[in-house]
C-alpha positions in Angstrom: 0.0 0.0 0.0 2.7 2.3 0.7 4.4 1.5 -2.9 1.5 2.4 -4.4 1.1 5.6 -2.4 4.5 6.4 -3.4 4.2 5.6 -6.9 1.0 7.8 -7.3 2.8 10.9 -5.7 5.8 10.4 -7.7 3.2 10.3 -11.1 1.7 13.5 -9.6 4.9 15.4 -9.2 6.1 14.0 -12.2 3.1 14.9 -14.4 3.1 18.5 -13.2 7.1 19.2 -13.4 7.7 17.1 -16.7 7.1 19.9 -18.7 9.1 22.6 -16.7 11.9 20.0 -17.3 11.7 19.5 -20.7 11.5 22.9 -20.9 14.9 23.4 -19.4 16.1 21.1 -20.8 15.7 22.5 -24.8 16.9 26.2 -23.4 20.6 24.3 -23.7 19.9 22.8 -26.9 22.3 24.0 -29.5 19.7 23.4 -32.2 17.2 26.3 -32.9 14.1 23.5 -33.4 12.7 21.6 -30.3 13.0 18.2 -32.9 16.4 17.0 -32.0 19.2 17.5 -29.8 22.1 18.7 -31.3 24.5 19.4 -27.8 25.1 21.6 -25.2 25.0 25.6 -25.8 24.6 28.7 -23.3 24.0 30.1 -26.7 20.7 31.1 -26.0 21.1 32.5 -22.9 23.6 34.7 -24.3 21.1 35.9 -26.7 19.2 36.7 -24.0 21.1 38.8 -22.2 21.9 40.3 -25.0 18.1 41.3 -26.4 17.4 45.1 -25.7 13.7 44.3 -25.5 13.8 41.0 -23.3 16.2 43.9 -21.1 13.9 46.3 -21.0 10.9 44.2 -20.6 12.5 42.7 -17.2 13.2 45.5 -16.4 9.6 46.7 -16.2 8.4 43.7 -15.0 10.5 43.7 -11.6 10.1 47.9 -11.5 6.6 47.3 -11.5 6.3 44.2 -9.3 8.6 46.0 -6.5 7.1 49.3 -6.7 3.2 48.4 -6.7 4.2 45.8 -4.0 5.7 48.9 -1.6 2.8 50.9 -2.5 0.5 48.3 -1.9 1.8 47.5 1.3 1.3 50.7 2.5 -2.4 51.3 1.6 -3.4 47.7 2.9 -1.7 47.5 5.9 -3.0 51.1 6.9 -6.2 49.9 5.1 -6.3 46.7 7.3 -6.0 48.5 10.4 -8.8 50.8 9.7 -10.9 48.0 8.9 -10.4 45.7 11.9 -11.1 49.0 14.4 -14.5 49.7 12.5 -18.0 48.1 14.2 -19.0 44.7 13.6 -21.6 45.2 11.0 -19.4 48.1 8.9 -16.3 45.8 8.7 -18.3 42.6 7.7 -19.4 44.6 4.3 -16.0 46.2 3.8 -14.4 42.6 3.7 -17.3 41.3 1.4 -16.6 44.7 -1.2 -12.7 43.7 -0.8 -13.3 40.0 -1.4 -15.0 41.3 -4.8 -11.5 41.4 -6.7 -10.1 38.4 -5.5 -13.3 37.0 -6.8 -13.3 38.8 -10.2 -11.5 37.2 -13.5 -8.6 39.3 -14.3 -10.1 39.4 -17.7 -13.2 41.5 -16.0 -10.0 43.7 -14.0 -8.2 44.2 -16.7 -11.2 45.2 -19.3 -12.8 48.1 -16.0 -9.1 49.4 -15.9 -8.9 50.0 -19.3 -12.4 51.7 -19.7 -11.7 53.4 -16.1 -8.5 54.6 -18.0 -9.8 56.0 -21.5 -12.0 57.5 -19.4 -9.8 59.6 -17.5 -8.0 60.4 -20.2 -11.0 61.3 -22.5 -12.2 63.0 -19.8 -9.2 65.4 -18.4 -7.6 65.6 -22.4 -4.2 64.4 -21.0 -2.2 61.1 -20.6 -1.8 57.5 -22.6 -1.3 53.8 -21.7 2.2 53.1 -20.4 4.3 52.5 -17.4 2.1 54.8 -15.3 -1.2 52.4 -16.2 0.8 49.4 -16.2 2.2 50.5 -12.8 -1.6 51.8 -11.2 -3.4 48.5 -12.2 -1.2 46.5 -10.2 -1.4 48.5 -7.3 -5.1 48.0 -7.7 -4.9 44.4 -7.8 -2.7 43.9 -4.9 -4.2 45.8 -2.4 -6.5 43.4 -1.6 -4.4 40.4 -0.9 -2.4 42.6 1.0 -5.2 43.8 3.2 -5.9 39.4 3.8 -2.5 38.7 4.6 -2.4 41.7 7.4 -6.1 40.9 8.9 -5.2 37.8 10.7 -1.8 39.0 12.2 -3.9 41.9 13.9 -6.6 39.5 15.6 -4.1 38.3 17.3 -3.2 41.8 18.8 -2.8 42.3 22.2 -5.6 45.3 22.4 -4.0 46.4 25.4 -0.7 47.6 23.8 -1.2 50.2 21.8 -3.4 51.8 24.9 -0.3 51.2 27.4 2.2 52.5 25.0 -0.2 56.3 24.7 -0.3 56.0 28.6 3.4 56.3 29.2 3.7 59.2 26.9 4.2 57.6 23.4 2.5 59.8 20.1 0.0 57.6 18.1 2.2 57.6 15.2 5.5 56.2 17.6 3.5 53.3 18.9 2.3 52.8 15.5 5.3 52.6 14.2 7.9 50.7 16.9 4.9 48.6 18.5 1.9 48.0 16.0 3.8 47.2 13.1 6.4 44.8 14.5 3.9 43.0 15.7 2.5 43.0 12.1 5.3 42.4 10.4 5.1 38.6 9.6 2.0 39.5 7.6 2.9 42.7 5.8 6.0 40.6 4.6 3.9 37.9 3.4 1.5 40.7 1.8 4.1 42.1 0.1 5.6 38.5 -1.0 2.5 37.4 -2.3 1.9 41.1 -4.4 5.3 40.4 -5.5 4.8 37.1 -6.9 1.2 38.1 -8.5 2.5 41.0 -10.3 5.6 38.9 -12.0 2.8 36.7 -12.9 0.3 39.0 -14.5 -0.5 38.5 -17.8 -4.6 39.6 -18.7 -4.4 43.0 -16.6 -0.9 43.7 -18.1 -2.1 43.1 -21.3 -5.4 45.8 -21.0 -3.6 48.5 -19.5 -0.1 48.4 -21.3 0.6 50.7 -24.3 2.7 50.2 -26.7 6.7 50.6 -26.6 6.0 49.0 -22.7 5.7 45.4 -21.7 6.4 43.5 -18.8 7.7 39.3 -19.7 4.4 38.0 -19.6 2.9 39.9 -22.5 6.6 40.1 -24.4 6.1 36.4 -24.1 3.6 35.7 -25.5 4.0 38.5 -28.6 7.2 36.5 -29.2 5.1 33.0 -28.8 2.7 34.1 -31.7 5.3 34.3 -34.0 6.9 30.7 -32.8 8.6 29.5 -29.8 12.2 31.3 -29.6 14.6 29.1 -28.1 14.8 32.6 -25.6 11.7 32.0 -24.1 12.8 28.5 -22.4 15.7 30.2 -21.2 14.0 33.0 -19.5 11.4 31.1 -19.0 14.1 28.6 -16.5 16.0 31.3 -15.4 12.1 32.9 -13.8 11.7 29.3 -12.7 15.1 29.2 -10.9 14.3 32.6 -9.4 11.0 31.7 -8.3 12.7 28.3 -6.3 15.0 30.4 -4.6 12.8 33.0 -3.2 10.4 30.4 -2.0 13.5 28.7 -0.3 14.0 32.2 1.4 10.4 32.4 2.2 10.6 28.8 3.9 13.8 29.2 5.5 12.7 32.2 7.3 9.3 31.0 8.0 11.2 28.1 9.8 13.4 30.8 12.0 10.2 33.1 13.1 8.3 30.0 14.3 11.2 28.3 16.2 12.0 31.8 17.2 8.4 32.5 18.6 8.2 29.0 20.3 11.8 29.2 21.9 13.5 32.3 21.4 16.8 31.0 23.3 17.2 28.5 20.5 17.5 30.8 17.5 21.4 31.9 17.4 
C-alpha cells in the first residue's frame, strides 16, 4: 500500500514538473528547433542577455512588481487596520466589497481598468497607456491580498498595547510605528511576497492597461510566442523558474526561523 502511495505521488509530481523539465532542458539545446538534440550551448542564454527588449521588458516587470508591492503594502496595511477598528456590522461589508476582486477574472479587471483609463483620459484631455497604467493596475490588484495577509496577524493583537504605550507618553504615530507594526510584520512581509509574486505573474491586466513601446515578460512572451517559440523564451522562462525556487527557499527558510524563534527564542542563534 505504501508503494502504491509512493508511486501515485511520484506520477503526480512528475506529471506536473515534466514539462518545466523538458522545458529546461531545450533552453541548452544548440539546435534552434525543439525536434532534435544537437549538444550543449549557453548560446541562447547569451542571446538573451543580450536582447534590448527582453532587457527592458524585465526590467519593467521587476520595476513594476517592486514598486506596486511597496505601495500596496502601504495602503493595505494602513487599510487593514482601519478595517479591523470599524463596528462589527461596517467591517463585515468592507471585507465582502474587498473580497469582490479576488473573486473577479482578471479578464473583468483588466477590461474596468482599461475603460476606467480611456475614461480619465478622455475625460481630463491628457495622458496615454504606459508604465504609469501598467504601474496603477497593479497596485489596484494587490491591495486586496495585502489587506488578507495583514487581517489575521492583527486579531491576534494584544488590544492592550497600543493603549499602554499612549499611557506612558508615546504619540500615536511612535506606537504605531515601533509597537503595531512589529507585531505585524510577519503579515505585511507575506503581503508584500504574495503582491510580489502576483504582479511577476500577470499577464490579462498587463495586457489591457499596457501601451505600446512598454511590456512586462508575460505579455513580451507571449507576442514573441505568436510568432513561434524562440529558443529565448525556455531560457527566460528557467531562469524565472530558478528565481522563483529560490525566493520560496528564502520564504521557507525564514518561516522556519520566526516560528522556532516564537516557540523558543533562546534556540535561535
Amino acid at each position: 500500500m505504501k508503494l502504491l502511495k509512493k508511486i501515485y505521488l511520484a506520477t503526480i509530481f512528475l506529471f506536473l514538473y515534466a514539462p518545466i523539465i523538458v522545458l529546461i532542458f531545450f533552453s541548452f539545446n544548440r539546435s534552434r528547433t525543439r525536434g532534435h538534440w544537437d549538444g550543449f550551448s549557453l548560446h541562447w542564454y547569451k542571446e538573451l542577455f543580450a536582447d534590448p527588449k527582453i532587457l527592458n521588458a524585465l526590467y519593467n516587470t521587476l520595476s513594476v512588481a517592486f514598486v506596486s508591492s511597496a505601495i500596496a503594502v502601504l495602503i493595505g496595511t494602513a487599510a487593514a487596520i482601519c478595517i479591523f477598528n470599524l463596528r462589527s456590522f461596517v467591517r463585515n461589508i468592507i471585507l465582502h466589497v474587498t473580497r469582490i476582486p479576488l473573486a473577479n477574472p482578471d479578464i473583468v479587471t483588466g477590461l474596468s481598468l482599461m475603460i476606467l483609463f480611456v475614461f480619465v483620459f478622455r475625460f481630463f484631455h491628457f495622458g496615454t497607456f504606459g508604465y504609469w497604467t501598467l504601474l496603477l493596475s497593479h497596485i489596484v490588484f494587490n491591495v486586496p491580498y495585502v489587506i488578507f495577509s495583514v487581517l489575521p496577524r492583527i486579531k491576534y493583537l494584544n488590544n492592550n498595547i497600543f493603549e499602554a504605550a499612549l499611557d506612558l507618553g508615546a504619540t500615536p504615530f511612535f506606537a504605531l510605528r515601533k509597537i503595531i507594526l512589529p507585531e505585524l510584520m510577519p503579515g505585511v512581509i507575506t503581503g508584500f511576497m504574495l503582491a510580489f509574486t502576483l504582479s511577476i505573474d500577470d499577464f490579462v491586466v498587463s495586457f489591457f492597461t499596457t501601451g505600446s513601446g512598454v511590456n512586462n515578460l508575460s505579455v513580451l512572451i507571449y507576442s514573441m510566442a505568436r510568432r513561434g517559440i524562440n529558443p529565448k523564451i525556455n531560457a527566460l522562462s528557467s531562469l524565472m523558474f530558478i528565481a522563483v525556487l529560490i525566493l520560496l527557499y528564502v520564504v521557507n527558510k525564514r518561516d522556519v526561523v520566526l516560528s522556532k524563534f516564537e516557540n523558543n527564542p533562546g534556540d535561535v542563534q
